[in-house]
C-alpha positions as YAML, in Angstrom:
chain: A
units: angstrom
residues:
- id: 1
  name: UNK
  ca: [0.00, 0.00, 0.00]
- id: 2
  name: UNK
  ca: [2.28, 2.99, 1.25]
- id: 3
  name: UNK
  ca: [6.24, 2.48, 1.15]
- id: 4
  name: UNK
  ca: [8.73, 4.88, 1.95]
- id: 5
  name: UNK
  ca: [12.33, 4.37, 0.99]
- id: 6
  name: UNK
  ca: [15.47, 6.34, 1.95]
- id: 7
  name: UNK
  ca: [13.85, 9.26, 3.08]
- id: 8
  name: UNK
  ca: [16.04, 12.05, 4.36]
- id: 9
  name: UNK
  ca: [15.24, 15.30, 5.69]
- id: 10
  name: UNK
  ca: [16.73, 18.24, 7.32]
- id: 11
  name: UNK
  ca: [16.23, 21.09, 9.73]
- id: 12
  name: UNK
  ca: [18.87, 23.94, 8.41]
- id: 13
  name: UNK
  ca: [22.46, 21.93, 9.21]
- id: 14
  name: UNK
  ca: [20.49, 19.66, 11.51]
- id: 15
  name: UNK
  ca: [19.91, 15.84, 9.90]
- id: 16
  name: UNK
  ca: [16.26, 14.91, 11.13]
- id: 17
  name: UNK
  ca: [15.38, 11.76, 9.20]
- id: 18
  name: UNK
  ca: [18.11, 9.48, 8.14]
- id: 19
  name: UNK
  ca: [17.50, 7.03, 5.49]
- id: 20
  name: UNK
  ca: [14.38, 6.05, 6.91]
- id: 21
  name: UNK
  ca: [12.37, 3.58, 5.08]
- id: 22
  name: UNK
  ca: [8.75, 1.67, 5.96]
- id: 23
  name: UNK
  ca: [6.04, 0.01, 4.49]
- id: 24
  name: UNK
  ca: [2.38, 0.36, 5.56]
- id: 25
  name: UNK
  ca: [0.52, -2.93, 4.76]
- id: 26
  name: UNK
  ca: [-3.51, -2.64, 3.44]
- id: 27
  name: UNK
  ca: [-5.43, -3.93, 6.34]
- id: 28
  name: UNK
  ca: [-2.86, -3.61, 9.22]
- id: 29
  name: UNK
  ca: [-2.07, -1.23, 12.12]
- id: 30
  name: UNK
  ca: [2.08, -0.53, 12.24]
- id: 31
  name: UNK
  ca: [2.88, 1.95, 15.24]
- id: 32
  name: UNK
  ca: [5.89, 3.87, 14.88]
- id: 33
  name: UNK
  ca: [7.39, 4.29, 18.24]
- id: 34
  name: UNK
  ca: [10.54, 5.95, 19.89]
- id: 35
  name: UNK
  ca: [11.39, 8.02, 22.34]
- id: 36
  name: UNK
  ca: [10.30, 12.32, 22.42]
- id: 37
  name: UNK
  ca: [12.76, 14.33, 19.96]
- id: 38
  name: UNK
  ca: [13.29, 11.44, 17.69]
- id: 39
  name: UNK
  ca: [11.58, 12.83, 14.22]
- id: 40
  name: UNK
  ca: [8.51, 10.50, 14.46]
- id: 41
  name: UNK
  ca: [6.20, 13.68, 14.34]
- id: 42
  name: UNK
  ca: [8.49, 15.35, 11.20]
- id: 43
  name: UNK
  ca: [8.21, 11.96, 9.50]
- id: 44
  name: UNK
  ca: [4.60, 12.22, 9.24]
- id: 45
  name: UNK
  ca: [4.60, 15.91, 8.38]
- id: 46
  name: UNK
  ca: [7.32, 14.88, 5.85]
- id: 47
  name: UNK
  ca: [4.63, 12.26, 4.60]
- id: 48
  name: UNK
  ca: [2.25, 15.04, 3.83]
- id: 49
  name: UNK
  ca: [4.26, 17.03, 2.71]
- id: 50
  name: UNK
  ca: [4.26, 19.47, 5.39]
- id: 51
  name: UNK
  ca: [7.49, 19.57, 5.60]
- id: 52
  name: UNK
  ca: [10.44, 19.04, 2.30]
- id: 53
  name: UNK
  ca: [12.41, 16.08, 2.41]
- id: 54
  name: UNK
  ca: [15.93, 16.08, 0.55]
- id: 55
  name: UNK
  ca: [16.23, 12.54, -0.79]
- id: 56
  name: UNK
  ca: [13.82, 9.67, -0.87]
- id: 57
  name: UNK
  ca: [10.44, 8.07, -2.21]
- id: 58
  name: UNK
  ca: [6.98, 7.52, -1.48]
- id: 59
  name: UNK
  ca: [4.98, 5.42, -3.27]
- id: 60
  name: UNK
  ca: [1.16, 5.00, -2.32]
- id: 61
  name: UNK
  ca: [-0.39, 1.65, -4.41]
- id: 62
  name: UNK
  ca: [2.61, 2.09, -6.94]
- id: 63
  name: UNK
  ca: [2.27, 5.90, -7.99]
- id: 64
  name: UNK
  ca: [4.84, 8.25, -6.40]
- id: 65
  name: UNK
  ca: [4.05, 10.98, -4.13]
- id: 66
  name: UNK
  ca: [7.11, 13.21, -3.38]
- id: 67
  name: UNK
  ca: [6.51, 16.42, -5.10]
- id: 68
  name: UNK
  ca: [3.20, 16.69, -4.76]
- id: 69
  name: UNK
  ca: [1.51, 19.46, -2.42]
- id: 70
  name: UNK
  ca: [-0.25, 18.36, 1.15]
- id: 71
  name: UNK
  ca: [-3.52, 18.93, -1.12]
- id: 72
  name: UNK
  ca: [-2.99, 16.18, -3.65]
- id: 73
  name: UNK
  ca: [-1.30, 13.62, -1.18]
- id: 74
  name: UNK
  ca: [-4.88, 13.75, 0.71]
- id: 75
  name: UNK
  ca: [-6.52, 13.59, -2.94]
- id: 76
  name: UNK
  ca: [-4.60, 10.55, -3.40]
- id: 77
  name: UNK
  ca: [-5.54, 8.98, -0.21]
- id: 78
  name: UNK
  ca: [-4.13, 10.20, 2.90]
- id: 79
  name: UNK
  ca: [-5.65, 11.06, 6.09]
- id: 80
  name: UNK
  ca: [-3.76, 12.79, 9.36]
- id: 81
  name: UNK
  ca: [-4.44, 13.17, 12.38]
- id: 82
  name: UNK
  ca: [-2.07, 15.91, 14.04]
- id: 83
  name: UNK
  ca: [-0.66, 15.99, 17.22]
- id: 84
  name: UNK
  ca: [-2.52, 18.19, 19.37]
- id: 85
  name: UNK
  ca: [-5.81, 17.34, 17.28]
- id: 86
  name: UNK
  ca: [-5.99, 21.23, 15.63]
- id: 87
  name: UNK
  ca: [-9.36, 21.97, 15.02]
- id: 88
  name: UNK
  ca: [-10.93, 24.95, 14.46]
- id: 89
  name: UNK
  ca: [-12.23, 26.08, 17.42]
- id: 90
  name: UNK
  ca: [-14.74, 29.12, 16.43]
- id: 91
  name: UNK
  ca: [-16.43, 26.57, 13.93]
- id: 92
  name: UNK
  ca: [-19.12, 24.29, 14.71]
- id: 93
  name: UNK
  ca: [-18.82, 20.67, 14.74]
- id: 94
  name: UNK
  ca: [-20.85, 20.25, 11.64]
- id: 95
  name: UNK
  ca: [-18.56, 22.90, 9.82]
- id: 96
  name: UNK
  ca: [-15.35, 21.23, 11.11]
- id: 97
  name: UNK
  ca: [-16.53, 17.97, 9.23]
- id: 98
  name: UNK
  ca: [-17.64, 20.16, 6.31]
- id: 99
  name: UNK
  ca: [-14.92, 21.84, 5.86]
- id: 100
  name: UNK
  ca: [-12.24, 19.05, 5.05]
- id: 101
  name: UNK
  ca: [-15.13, 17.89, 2.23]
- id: 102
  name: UNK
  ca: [-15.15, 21.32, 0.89]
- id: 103
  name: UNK
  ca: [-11.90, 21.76, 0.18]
- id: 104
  name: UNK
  ca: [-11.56, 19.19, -1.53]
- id: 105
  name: UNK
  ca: [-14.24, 20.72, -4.63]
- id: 106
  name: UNK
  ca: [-16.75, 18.78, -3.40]
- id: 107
  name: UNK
  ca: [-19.88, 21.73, -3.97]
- id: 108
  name: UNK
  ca: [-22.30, 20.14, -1.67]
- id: 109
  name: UNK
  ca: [-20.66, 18.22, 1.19]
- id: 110
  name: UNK
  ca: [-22.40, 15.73, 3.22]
- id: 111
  name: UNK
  ca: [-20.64, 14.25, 5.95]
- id: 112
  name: UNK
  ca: [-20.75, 10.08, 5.86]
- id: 113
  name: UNK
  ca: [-22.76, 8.73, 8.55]
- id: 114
  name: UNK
  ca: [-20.42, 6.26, 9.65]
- id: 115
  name: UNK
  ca: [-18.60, 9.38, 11.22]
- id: 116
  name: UNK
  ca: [-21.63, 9.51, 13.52]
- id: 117
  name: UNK
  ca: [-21.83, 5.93, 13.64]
- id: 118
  name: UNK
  ca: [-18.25, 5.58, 14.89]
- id: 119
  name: UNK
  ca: [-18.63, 8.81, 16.97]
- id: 120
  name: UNK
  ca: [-21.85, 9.50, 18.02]
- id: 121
  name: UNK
  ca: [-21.08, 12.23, 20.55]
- id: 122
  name: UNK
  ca: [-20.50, 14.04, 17.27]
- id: 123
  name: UNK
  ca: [-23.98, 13.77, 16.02]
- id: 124
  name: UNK
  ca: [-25.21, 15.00, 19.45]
- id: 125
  name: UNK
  ca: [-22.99, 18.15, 19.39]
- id: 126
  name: UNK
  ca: [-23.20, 18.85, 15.42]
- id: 127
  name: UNK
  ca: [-23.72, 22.71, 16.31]
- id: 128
  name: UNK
  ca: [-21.66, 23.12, 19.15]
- id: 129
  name: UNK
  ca: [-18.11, 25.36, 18.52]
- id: 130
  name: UNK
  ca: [-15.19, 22.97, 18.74]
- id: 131
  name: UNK
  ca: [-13.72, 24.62, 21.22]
- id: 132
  name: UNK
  ca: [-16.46, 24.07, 23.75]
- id: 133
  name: UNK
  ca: [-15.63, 20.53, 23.17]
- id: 134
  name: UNK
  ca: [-13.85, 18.64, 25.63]
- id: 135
  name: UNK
  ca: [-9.96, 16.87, 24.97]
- id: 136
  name: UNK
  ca: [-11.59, 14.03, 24.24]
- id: 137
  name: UNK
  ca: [-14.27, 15.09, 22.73]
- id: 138
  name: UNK
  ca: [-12.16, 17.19, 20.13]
- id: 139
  name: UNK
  ca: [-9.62, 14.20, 19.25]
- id: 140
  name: UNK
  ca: [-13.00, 12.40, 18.46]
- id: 141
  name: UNK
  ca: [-13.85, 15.29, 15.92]
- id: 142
  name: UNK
  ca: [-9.79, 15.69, 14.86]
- id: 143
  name: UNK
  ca: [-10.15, 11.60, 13.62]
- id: 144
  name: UNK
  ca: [-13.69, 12.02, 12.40]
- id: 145
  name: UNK
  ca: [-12.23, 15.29, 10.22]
- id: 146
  name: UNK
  ca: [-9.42, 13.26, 8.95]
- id: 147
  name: UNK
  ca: [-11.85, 9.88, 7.69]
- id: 148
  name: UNK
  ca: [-14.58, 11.77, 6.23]
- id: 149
  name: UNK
  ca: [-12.66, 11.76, 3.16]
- id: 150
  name: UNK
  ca: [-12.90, 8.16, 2.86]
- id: 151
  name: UNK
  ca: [-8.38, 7.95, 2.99]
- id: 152
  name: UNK
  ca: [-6.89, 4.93, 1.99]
- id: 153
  name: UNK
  ca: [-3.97, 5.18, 4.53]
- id: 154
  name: UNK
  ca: [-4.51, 6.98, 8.37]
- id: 155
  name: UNK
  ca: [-1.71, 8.46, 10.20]
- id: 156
  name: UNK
  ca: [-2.06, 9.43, 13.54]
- id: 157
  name: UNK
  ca: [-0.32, 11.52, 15.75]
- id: 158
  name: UNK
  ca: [-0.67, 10.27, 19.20]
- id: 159
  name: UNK
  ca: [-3.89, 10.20, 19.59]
- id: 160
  name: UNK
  ca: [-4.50, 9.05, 23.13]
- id: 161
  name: UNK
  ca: [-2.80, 11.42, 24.63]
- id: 162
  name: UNK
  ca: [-4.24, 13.16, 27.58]
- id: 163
  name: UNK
  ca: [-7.02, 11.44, 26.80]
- id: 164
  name: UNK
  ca: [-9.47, 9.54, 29.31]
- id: 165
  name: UNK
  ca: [-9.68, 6.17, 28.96]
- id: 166
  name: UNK
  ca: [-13.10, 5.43, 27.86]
- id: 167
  name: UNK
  ca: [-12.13, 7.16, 25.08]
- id: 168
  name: UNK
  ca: [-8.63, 5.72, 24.22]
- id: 169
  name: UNK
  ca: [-11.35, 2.35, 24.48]
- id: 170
  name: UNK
  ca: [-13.46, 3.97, 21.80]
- id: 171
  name: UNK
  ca: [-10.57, 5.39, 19.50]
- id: 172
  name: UNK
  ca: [-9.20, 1.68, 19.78]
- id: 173
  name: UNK
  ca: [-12.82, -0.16, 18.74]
- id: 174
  name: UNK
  ca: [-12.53, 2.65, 15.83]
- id: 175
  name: UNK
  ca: [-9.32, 1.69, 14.74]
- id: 176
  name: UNK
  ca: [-9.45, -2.41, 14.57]
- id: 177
  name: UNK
  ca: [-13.00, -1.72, 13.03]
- id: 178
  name: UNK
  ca: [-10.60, 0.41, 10.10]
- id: 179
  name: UNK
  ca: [-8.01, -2.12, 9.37]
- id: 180
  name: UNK
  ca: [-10.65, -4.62, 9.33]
- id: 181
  name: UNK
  ca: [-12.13, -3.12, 6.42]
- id: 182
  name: UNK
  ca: [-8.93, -2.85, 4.61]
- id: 183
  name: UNK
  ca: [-7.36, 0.81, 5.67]
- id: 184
  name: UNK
  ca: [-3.35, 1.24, 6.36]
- id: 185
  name: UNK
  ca: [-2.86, 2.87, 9.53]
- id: 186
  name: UNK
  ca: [0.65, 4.13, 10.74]
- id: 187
  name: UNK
  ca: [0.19, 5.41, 14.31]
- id: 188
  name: UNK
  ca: [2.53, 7.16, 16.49]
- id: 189
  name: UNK
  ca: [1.44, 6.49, 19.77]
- id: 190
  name: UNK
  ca: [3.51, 6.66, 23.28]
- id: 191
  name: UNK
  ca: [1.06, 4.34, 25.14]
- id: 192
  name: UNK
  ca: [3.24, 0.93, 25.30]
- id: 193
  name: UNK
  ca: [-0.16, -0.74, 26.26]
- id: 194
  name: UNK
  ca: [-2.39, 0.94, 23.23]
- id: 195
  name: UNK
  ca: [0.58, 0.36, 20.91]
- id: 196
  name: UNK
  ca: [-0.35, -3.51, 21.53]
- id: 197
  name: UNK
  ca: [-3.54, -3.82, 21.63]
- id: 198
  name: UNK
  ca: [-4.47, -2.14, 18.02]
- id: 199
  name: UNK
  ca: [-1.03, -2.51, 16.31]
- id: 200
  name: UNK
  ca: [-0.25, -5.88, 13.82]
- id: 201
  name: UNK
  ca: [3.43, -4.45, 13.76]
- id: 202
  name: UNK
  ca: [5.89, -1.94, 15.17]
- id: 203
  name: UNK
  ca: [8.58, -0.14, 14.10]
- id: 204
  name: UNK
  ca: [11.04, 2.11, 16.56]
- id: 205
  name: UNK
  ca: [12.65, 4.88, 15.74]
- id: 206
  name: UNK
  ca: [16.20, 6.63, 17.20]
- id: 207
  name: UNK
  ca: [17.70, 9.94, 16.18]
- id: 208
  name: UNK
  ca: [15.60, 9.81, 13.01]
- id: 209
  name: UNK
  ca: [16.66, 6.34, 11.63]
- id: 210
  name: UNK
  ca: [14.31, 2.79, 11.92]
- id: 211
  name: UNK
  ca: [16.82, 0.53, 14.63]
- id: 212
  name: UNK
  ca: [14.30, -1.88, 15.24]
- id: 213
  name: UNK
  ca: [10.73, -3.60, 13.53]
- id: 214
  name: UNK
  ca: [8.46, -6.78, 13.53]
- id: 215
  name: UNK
  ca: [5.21, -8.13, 14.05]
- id: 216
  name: UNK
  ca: [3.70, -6.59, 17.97]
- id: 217
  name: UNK
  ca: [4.60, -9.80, 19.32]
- id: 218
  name: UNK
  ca: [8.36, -9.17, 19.15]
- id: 219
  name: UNK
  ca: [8.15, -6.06, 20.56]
- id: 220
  name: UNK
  ca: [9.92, -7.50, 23.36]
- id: 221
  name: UNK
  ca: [10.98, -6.10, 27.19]
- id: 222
  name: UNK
  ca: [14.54, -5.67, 25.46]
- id: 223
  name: UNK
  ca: [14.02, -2.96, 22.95]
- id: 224
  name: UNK
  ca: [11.47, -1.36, 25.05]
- id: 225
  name: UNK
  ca: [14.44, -0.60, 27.67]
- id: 226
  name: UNK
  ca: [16.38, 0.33, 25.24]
- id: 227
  name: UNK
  ca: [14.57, 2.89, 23.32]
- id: 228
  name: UNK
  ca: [11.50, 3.76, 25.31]
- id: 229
  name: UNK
  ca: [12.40, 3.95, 28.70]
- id: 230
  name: UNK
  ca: [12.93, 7.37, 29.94]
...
């Protein structure tokens, strides 16, 4: 589905992604782990093309990627879900949603109702301003933003954190429920526990290079001292 090889990306003199190189798998959850300060955030932003990366490809269902604007990335399939969820928080819930459809050309949006379906606190608070929401409540609407678009490969951002656990529960039945139908899913996620419950396979990254991967099941006590301990 999505493979990335030798990607390589810098911050002014400073070498932020190393030769990094994954592949997300159609129908399976990898989570990208590693430590704070280790590029895992810039690698997605480098996915979308939020930020430039020097050297390397990406390749979603065979066509290459790297050149092409944020805009046509998600027009080829992607869907992200930021760190710190980024809403808009004078817009309603209902405009949120509407607004990721419109901007795509679509002239009369309508939101799928499997958003609802998979969120129905969503449905409930359609016309409430996002930033009455609540944390948990606005990662709900950050996710539900990025699948309305139907994407054929999710990234996420850590999306459990500071968030209570009912809801990590819920953003977890959301996910398998995803990769069941089919979707790629890279997630960047801190939670060791989370990580193994929703992931198929991991992959850890160190001062912006891959050092260690396999299926969840060999993500063993060993490498979890070793590069995600504090």
């Amino acid at each position: 589905m999505l493979t990335v090889s030798g990607l390589q990306q810098y911050y002014g003199a400073s070498h932020t992604l190393r030769d990094l190189s994954l592949e997300v798998t159609q129908g399976r959850v990898l989570c990208l782990l590693g430590r704070n300060g280790v590029g895992k955030t810039t690698f997605l932003k480098a996915l979308m093309g939020l930020v430039p990366a020097r050297a390397g490809s990406i390749t979603l269902g065979g066509e290459a990627l790297e050149g092409l604007g944020t805009e046509a990335r998600v027009r080829r399939g992607f869907g992200y879900v930021p760190q710190g969820r980024m809403i808009f928080p004078d817009l309603t819930v209902r405009e949120n949603l509407t607004l990721a459809l419109a901007g795509q050309g679509r002239r009369k949006p309508a939101i799928p109702e499997r958003i609802f379906e998979f969120f129905p606190v969503l449905h409930d608070m359609a016309e409430r301003r996002g930033g009455d929401l609540s944390g948990g409540q606005q990662q709900q609407l950050a996710i539900g933003r990025a699948l309305v678009l139907e994407p054929r490969v999710l990234f996420l951002d850590e999306p459990c954190e500071g968030i209570q656990p009912n809801i990590v529960q819920l953003i977890g039945k959301v996910l398998r429920a995803l990769r069941d139908e089919g979707m790629a899913i890279l997630l960047v996620e801190q939670k060791l526990p989370f990580a193994r419950a929703v992931g198929d396979a991991f992959a850890i990254m160190d001062r912006g290079e891959i050092v260690a991967d396999g299926a969840i099941p060999d993500l063993s006590d060993a490498l979890v001292n070793e590069y995600l301990t504090v």
